[in-house]
N, C-alpha and C positions, 0 to 999 in steps of 0.2 A: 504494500500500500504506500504511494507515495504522497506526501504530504506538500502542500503548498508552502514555501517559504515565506512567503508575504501573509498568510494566511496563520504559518505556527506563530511567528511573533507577534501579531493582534492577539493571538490566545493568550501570550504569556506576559504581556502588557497588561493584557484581563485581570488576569489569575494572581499576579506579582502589584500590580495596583493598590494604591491608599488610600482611601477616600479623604481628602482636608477634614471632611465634617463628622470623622466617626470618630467616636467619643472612646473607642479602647475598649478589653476587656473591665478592666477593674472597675471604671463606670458605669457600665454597663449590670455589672453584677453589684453595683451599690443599689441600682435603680431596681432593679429585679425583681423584687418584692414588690412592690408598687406597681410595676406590671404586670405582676400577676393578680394581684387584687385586682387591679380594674377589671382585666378580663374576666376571673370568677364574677364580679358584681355585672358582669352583663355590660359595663362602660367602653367607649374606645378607647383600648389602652394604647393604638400606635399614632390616635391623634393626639391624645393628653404627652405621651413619649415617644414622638417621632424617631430619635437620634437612638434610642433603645430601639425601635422595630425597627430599623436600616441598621443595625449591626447585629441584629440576633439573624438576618435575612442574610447578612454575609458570612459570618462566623458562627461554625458549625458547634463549634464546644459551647458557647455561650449559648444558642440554639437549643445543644443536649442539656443544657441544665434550665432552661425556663422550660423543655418539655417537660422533667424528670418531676419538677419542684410542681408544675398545673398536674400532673399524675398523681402525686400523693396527694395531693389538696385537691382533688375533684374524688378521689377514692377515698380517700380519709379526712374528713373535713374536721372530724374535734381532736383531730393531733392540733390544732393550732388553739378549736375554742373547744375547750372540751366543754 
């Protein structure tokens, strides 16, 4: 299979790209909680935290742990309020 040259480097331009506007892991996982509440409470949480839902969209570990943390809190709701 041969691959376009001009065509692999847009990919990895893609893929190796930084957005200015994302806000990182760590703030990301400060906010997290707060994004999850909205969403349990039925709220938009990626209007109220836009810069949180454009980096949970791009990074996948922050992604696996706002799915991991909405799984136990929609499965298990009084670990939080008992």
């Amino acid at each position: 299979m041969k691959i376009d040259k001009e065509k692999l480097n847009k990919l990895l331009e893609k893929v190796f790209s930084v957005d200015e506007k994302d806000i990182g892991c760590g703030a990301c996982m400060d906010e997290l909680d707060q994004f999850v509440d909205l969403h349990l409470a039925g709220k938009d949480a990626a209007a109220s935290l836009p810069l949180v839902r454009a980096h949970l969209d791009q990074c996948r570990d922050c992604r696996e742990e706002f799915e991991a943390l909405l799984a136990i809190l929609e499965n298990f709701p009084n670990v939080v309020n008992p």
